[in-house]
Backbone of each chain as nested JSON, in Angstrom:
{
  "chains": [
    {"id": "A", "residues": [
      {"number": 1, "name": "UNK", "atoms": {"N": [116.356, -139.59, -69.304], "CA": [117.502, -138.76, -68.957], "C": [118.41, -138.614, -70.178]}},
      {"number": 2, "name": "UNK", "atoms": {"N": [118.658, -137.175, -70.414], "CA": [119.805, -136.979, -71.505], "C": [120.806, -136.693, -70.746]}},
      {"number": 3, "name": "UNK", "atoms": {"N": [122.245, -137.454, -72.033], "CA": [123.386, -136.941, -71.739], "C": [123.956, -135.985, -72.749]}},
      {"number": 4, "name": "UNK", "atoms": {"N": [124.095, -134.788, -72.017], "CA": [124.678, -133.426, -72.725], "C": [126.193, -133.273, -72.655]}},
      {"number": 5, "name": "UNK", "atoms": {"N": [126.721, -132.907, -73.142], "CA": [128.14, -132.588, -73.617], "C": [128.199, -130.481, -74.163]}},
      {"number": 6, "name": "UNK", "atoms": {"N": [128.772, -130.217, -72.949], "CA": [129.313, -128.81, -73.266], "C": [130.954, -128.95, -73.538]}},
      {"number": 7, "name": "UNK", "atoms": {"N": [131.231, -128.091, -74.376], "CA": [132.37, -127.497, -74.614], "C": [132.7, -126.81, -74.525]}},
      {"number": 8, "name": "UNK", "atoms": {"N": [133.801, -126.192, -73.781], "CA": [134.351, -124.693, -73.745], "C": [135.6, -124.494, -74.277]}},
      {"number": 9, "name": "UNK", "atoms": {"N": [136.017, -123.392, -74.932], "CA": [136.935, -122.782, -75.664], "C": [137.11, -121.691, -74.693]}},
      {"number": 10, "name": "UNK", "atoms": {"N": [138.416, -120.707, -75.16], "CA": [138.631, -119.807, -74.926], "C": [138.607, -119.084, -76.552]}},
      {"number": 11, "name": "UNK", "atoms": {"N": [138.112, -118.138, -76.65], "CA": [137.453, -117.526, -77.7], "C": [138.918, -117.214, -78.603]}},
      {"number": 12, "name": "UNK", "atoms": {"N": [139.089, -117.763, -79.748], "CA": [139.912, -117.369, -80.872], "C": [141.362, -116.726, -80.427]}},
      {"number": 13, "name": "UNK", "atoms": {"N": [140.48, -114.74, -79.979], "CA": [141.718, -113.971, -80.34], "C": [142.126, -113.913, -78.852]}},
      {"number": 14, "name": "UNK", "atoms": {"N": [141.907, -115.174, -77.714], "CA": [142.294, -114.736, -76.146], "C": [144.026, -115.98, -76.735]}},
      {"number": 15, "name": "UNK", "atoms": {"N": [144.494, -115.886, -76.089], "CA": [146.406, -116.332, -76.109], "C": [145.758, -117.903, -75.111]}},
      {"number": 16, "name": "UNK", "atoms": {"N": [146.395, -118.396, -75.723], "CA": [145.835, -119.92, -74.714], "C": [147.58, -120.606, -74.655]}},
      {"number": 17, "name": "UNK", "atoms": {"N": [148.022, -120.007, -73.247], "CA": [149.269, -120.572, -72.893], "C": [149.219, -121.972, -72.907]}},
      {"number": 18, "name": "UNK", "atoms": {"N": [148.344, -122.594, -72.384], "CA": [148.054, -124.476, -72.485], "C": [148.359, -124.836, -73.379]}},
      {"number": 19, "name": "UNK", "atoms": {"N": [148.011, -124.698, -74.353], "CA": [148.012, -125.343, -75.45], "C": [149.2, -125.209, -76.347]}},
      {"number": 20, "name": "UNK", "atoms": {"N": [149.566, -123.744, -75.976], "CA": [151.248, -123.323, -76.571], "C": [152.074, -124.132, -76.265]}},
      {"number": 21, "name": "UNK", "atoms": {"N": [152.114, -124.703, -74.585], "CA": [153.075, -125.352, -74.121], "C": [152.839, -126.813, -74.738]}},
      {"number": 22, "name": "UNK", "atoms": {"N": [151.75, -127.589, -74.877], "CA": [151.926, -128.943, -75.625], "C": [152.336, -128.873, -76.737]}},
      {"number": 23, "name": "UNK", "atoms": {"N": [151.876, -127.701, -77.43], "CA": [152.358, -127.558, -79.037], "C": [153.726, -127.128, -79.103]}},
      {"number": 24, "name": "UNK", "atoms": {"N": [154.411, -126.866, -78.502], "CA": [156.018, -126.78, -78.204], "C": [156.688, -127.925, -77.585]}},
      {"number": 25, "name": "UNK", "atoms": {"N": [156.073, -128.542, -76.73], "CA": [156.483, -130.323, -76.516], "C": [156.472, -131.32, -77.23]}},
      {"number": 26, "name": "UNK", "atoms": {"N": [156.008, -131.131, -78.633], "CA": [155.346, -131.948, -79.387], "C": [156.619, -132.245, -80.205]}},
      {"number": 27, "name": "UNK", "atoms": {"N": [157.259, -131.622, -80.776], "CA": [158.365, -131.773, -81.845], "C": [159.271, -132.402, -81.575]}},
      {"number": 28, "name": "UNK", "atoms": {"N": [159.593, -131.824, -79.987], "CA": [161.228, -133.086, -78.811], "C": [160.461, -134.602, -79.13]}},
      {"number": 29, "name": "UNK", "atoms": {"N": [158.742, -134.578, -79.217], "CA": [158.507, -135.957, -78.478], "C": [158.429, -137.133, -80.146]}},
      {"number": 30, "name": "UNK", "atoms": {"N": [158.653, -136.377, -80.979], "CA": [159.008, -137.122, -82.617], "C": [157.107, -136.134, -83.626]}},
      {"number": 31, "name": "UNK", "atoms": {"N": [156.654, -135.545, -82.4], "CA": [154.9, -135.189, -83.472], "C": [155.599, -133.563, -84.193]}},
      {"number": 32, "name": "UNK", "atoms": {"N": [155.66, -134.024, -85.267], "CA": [156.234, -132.536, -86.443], "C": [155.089, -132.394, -87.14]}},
      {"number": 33, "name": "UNK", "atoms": {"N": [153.89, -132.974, -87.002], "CA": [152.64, -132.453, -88.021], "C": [151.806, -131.95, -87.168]}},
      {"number": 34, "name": "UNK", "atoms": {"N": [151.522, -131.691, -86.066], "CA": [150.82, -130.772, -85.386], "C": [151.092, -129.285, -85.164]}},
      {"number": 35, "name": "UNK", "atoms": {"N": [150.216, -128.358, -86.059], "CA": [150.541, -126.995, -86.134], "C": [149.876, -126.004, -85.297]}},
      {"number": 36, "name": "UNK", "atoms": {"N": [149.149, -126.872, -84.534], "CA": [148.043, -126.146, -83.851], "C": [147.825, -126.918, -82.5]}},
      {"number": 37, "name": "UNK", "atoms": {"N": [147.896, -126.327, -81.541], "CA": [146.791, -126.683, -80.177], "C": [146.269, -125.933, -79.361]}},
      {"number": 38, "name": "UNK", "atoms": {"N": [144.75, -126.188, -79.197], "CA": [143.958, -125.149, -77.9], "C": [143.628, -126.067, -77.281]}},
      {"number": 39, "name": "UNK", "atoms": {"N": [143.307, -125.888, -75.852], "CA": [143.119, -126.413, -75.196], "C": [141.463, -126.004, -73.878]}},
      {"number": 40, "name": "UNK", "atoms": {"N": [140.537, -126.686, -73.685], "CA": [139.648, -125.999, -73.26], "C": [138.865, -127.263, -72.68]}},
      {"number": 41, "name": "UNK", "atoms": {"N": [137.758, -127.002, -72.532], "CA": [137.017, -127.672, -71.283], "C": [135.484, -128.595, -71.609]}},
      {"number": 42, "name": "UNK", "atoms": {"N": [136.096, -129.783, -70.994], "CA": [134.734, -130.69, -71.56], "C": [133.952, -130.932, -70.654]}},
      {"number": 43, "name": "UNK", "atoms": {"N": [132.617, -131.175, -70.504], "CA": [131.719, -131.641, -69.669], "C": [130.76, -132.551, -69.82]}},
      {"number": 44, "name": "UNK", "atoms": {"N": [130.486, -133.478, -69.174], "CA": [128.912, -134.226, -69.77], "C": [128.274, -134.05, -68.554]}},
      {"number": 45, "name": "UNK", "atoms": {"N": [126.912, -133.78, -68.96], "CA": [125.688, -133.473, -68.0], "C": [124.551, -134.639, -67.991]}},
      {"number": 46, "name": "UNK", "atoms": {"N": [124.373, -134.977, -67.181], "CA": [122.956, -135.845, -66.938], "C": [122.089, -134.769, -66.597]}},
      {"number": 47, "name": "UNK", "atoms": {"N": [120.95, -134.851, -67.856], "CA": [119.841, -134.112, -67.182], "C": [118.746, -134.675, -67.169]}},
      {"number": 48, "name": "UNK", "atoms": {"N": [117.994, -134.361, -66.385], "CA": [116.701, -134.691, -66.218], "C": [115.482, -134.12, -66.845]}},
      {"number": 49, "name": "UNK", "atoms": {"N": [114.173, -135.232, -67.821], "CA": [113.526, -134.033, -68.002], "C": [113.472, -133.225, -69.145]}},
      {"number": 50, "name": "UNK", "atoms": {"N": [112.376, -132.726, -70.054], "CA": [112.188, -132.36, -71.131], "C": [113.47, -131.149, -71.461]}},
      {"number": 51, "name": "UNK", "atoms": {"N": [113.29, -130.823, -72.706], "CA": [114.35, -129.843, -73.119], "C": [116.002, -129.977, -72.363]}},
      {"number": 52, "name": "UNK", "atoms": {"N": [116.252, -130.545, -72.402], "CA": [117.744, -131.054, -71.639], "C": [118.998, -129.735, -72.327]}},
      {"number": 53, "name": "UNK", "atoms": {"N": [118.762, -130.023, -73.29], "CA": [119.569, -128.969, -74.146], "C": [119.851, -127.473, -73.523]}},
      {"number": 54, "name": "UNK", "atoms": {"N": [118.591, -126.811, -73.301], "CA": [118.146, -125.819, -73.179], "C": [118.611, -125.554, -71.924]}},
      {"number": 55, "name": "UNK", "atoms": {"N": [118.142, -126.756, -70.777], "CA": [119.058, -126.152, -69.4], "C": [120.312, -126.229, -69.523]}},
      {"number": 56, "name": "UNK", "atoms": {"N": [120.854, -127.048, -70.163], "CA": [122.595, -127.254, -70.638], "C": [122.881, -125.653, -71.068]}},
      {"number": 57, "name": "UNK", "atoms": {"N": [122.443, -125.468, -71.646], "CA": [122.736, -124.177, -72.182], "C": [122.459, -123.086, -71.171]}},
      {"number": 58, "name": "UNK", "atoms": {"N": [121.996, -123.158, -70.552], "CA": [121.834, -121.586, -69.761], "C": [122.649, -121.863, -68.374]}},
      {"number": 59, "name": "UNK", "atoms": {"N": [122.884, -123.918, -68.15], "CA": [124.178, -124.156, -67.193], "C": [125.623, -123.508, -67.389]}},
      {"number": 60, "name": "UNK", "atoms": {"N": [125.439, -124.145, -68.984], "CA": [126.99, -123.625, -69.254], "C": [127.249, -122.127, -68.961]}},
      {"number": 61, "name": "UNK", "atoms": {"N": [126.076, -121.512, -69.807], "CA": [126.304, -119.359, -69.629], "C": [126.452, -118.94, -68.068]}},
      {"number": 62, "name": "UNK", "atoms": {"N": [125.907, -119.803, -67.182], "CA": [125.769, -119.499, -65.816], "C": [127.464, -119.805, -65.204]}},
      {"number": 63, "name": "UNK", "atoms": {"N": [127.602, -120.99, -65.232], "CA": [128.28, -121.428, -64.751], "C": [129.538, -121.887, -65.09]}},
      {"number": 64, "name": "UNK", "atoms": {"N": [129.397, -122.986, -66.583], "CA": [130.727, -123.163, -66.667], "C": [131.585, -122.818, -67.73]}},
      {"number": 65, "name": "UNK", "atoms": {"N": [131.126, -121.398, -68.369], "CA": [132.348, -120.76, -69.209], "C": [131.799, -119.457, -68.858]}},
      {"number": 66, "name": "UNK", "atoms": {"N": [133.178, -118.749, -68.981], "CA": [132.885, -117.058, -68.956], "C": [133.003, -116.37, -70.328]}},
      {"number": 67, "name": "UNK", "atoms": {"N": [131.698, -115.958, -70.002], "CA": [131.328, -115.386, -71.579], "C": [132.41, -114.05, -72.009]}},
      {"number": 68, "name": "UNK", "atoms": {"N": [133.159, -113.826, -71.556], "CA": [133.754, -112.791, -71.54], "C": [134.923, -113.136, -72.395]}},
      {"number": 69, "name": "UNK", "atoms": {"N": [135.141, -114.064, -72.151], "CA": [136.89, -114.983, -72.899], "C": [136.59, -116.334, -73.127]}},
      {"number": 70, "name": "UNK", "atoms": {"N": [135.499, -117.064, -72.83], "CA": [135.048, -118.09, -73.483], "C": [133.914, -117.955, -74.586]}},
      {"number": 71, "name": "UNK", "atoms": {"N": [133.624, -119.005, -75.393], "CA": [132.764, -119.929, -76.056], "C": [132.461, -120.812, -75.867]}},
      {"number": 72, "name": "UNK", "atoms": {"N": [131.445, -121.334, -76.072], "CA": [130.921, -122.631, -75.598], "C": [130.269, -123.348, -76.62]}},
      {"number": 73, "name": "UNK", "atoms": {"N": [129.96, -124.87, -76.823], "CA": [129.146, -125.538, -77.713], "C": [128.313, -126.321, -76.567]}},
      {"number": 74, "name": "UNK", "atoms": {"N": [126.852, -126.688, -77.19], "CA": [126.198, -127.763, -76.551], "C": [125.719, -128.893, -77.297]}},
      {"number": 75, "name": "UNK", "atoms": {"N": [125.643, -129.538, -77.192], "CA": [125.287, -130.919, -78.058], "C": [124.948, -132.221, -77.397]}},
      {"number": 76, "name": "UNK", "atoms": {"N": [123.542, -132.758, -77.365], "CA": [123.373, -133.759, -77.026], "C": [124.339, -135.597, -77.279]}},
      {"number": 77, "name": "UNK", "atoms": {"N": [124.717, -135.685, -76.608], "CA": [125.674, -137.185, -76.621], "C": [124.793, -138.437, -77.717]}},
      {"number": 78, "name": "UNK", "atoms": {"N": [125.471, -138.654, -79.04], "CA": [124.945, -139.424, -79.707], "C": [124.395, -141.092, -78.921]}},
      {"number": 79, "name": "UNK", "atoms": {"N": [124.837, -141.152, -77.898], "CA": [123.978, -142.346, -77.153], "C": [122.577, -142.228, -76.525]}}
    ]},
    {"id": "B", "residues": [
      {"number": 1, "name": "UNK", "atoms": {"N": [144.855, -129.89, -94.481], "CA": [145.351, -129.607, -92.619], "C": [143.784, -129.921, -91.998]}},
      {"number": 2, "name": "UNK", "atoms": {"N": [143.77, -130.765, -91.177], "CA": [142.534, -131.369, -90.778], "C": [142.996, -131.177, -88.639]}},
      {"number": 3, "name": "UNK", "atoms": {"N": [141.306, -130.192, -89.109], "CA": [141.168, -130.389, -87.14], "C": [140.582, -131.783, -86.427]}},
      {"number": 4, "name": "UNK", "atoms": {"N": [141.453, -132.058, -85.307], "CA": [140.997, -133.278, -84.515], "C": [140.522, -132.546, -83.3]}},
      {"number": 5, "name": "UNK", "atoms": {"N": [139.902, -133.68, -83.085], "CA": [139.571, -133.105, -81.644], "C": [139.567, -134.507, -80.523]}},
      {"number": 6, "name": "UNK", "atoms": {"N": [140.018, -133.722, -79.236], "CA": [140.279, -135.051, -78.739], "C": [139.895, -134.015, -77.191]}},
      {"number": 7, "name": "UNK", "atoms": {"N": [139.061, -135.67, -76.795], "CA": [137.968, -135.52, -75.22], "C": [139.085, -136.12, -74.308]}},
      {"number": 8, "name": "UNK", "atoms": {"N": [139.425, -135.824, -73.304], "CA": [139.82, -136.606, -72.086], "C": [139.405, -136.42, -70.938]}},
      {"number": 9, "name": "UNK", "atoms": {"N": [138.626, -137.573, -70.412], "CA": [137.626, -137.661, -69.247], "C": [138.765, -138.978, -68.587]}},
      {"number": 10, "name": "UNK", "atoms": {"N": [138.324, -138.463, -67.612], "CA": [138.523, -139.02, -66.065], "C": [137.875, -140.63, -66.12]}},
      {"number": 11, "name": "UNK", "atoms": {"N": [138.545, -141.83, -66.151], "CA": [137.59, -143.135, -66.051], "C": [136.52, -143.124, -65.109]}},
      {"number": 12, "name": "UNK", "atoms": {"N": [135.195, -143.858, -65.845], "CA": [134.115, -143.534, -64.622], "C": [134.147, -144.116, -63.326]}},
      {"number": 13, "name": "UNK", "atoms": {"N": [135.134, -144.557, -62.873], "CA": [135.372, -145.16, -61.661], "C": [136.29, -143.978, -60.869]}},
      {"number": 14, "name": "UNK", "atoms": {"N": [137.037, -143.487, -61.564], "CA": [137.548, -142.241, -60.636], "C": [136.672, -141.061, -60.381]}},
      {"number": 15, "name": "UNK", "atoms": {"N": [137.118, -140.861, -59.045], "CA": [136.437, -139.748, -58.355], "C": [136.781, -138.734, -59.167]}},
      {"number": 16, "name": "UNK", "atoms": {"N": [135.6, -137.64, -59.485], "CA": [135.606, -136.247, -60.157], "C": [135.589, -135.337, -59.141]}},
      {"number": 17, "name": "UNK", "atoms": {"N": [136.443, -135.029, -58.34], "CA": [135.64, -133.86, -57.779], "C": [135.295, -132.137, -58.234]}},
      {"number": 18, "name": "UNK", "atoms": {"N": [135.922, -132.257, -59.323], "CA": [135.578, -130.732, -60.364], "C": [133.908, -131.078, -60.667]}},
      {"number": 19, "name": "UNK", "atoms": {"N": [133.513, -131.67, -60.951], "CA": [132.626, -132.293, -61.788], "C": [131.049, -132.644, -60.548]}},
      {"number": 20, "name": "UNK", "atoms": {"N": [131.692, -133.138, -59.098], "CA": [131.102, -132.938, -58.012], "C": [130.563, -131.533, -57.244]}},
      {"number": 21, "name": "UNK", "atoms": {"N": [131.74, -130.527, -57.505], "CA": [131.742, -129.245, -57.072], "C": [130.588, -128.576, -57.889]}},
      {"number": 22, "name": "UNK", "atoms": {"N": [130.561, -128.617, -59.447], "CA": [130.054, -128.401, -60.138], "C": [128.301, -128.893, -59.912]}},
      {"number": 23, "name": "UNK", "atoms": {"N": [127.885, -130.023, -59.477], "CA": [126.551, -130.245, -59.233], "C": [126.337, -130.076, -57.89]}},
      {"number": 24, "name": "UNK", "atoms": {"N": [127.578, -130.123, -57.017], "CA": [126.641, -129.302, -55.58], "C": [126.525, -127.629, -55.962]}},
      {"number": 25, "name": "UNK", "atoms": {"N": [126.418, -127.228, -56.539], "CA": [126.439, -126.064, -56.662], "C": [125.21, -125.318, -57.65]}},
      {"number": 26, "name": "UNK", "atoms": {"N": [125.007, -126.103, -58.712], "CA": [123.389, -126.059, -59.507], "C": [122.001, -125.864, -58.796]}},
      {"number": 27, "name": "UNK", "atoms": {"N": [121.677, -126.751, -57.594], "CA": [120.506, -126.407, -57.166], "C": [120.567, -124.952, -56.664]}},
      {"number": 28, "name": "UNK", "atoms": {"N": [121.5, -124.229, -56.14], "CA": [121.432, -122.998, -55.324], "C": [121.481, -122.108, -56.691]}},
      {"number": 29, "name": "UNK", "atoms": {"N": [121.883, -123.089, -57.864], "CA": [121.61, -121.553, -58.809], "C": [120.165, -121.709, -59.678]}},
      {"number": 30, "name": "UNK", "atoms": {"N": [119.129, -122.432, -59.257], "CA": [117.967, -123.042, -59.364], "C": [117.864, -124.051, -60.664]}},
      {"number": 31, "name": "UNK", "atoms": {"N": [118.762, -124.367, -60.712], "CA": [119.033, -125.562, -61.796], "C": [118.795, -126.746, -61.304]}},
      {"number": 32, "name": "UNK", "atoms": {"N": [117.521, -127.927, -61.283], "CA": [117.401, -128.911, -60.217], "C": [117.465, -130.114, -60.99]}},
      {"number": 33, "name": "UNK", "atoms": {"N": [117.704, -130.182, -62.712], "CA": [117.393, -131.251, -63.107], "C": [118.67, -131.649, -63.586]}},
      {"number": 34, "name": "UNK", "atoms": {"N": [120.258, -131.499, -62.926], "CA": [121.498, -132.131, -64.147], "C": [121.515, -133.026, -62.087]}},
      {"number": 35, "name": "UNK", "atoms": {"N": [121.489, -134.739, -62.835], "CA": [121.611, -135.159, -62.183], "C": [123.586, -135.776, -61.633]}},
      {"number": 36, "name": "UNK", "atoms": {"N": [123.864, -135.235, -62.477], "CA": [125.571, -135.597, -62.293], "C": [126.235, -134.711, -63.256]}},
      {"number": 37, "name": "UNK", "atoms": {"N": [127.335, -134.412, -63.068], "CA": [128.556, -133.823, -63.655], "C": [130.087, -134.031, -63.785]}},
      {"number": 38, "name": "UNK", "atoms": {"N": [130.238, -134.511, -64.977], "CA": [131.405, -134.754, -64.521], "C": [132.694, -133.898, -65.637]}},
      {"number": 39, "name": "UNK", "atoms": {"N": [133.836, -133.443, -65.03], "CA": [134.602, -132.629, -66.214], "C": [135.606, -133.167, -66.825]}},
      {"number": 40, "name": "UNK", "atoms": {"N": [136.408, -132.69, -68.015], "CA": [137.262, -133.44, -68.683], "C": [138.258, -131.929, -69.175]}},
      {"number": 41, "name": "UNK", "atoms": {"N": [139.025, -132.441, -70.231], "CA": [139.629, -131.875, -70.561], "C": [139.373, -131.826, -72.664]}},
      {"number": 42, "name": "UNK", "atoms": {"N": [139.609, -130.672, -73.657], "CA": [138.663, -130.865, -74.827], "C": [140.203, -130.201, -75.621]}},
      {"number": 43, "name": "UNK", "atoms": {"N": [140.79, -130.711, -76.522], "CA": [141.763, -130.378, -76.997], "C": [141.277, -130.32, -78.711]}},
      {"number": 44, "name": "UNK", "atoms": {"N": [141.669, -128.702, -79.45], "CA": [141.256, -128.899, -81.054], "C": [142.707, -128.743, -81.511]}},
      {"number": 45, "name": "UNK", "atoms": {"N": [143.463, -129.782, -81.896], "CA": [144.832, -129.998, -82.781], "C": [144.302, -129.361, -84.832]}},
      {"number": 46, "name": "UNK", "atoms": {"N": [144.979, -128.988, -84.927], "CA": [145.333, -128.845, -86.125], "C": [146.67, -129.742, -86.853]}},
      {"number": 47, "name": "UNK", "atoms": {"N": [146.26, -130.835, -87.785], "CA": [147.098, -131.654, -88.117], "C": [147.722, -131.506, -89.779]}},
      {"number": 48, "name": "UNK", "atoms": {"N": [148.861, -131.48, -89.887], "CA": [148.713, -131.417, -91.421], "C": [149.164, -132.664, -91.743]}},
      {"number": 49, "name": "UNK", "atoms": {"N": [149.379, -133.055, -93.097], "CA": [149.8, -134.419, -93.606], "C": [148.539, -135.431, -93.586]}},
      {"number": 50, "name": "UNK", "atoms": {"N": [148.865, -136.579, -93.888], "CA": [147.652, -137.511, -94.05], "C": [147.376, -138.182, -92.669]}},
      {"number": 51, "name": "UNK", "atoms": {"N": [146.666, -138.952, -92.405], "CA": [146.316, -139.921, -91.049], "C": [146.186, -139.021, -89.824]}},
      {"number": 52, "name": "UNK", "atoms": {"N": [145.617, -138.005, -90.084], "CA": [145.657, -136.753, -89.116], "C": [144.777, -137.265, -87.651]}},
      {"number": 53, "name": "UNK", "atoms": {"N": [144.124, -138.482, -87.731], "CA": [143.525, -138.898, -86.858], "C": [144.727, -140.435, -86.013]}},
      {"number": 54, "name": "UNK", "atoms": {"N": [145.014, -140.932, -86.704], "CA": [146.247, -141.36, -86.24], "C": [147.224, -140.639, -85.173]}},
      {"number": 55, "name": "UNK", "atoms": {"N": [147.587, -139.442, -85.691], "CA": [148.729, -139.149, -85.693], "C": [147.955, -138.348, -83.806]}},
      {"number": 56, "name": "UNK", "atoms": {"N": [146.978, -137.966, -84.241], "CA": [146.07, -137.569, -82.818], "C": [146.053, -138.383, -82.252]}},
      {"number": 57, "name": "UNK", "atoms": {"N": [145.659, -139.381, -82.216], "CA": [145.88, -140.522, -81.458], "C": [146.666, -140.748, -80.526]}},
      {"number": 58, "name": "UNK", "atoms": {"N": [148.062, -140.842, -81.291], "CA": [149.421, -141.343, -80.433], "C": [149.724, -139.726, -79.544]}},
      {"number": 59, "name": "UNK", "atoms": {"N": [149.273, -138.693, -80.074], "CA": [149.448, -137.498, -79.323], "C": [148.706, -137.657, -77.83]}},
      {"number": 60, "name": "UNK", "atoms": {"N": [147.615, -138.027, -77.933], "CA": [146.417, -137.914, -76.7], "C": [147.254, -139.402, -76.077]}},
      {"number": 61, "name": "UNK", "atoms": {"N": [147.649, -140.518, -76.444], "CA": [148.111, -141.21, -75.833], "C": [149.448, -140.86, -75.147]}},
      {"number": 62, "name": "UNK", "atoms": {"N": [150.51, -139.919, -75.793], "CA": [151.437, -139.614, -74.951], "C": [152.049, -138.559, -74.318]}},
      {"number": 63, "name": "UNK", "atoms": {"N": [150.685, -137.621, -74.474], "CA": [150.997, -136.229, -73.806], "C": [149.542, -136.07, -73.484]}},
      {"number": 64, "name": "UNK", "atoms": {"N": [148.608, -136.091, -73.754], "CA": [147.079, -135.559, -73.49], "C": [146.339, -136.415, -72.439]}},
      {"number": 65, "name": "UNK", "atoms": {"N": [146.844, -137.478, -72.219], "CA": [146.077, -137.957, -71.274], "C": [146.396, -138.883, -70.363]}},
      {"number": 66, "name": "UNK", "atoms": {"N": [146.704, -139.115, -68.903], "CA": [146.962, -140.14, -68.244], "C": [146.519, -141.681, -68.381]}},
      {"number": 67, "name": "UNK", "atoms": {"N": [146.92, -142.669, -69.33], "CA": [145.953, -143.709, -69.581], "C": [145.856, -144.459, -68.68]}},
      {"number": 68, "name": "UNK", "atoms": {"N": [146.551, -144.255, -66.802], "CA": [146.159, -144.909, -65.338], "C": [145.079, -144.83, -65.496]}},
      {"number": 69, "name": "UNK", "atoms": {"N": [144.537, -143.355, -65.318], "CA": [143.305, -142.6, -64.636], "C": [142.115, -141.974, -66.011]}},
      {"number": 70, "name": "UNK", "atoms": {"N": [142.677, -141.734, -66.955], "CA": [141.486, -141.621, -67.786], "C": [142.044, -142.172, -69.359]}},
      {"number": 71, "name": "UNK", "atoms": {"N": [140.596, -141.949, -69.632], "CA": [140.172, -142.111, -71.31], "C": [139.763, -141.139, -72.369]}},
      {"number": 72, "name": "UNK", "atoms": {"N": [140.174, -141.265, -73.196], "CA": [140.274, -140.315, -74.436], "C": [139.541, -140.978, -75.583]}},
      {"number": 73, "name": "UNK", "atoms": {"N": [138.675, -139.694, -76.283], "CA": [138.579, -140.304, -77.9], "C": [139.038, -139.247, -78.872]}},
      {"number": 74, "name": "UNK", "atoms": {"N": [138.739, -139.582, -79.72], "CA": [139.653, -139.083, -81.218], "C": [138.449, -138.747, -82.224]}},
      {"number": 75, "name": "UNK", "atoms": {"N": [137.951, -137.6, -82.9], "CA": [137.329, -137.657, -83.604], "C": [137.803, -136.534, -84.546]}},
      {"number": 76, "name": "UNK", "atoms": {"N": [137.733, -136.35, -85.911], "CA": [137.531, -135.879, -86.708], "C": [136.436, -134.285, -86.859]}},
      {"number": 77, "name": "UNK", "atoms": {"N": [136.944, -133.142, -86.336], "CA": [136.055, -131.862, -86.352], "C": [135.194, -132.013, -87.59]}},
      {"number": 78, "name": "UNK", "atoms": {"N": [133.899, -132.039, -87.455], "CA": [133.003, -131.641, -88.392], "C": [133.422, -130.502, -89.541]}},
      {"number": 79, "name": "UNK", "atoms": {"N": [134.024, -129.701, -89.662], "CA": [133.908, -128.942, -90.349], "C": [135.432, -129.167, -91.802]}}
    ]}
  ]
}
């Protein structure tokens, strides 16, 4: 059994209010070197079964990012 | 200016139910081999100054993540 790790983004040029709002909380809370935050979506998958990757990948396109305003990464879990 | 990236998952003792919803829902889309799922949250900071992984750190510890109910890591973006 592999463990897969998807990532989802919201693609670059989409406005990611989430992340605006921590990166505007950040300065009251003493953090002045953070110039940047997005915010987006993690997953780990147990899969079963040859090519693990490969169903990860056509899980994620299916299911858990919209290709429309997301991106996604897949990457097998270094354990 | 160095990207961090920081995972926050749910401790494996707490109930997921995003992450539950998510695998009752795979077999009906003929996906039969992710034997569990569970979701998190995937944050890419942009840090400037030195100890940019530090400084992520104390961020995910006091705004990014509930340390009751989950766990976070800290890594350094590949690129």
């Amino acid at each position: 059994m592999a463990k897969v790790v998807v990532d989802v983004m919201l693609k670059p040029e989409i406005l990611d209010p989430q992340g605006q709002a921590i990166q505007r909380a950040l300065p009251s809370l003493g953090f002045d070197q953070v110039s940047s935050v997005r915010q987006g979506k993690h997953f780990e998958l147990d899969v079963t079964g040859d090519d693990a990757d490969r169903v990860a990948e056509q899980v994620a396109q299916t299911l858990l990012a919209n290709p429309v305003i997301e991106d996604f990464t897949v990457r097998l879990a270094a354990e």
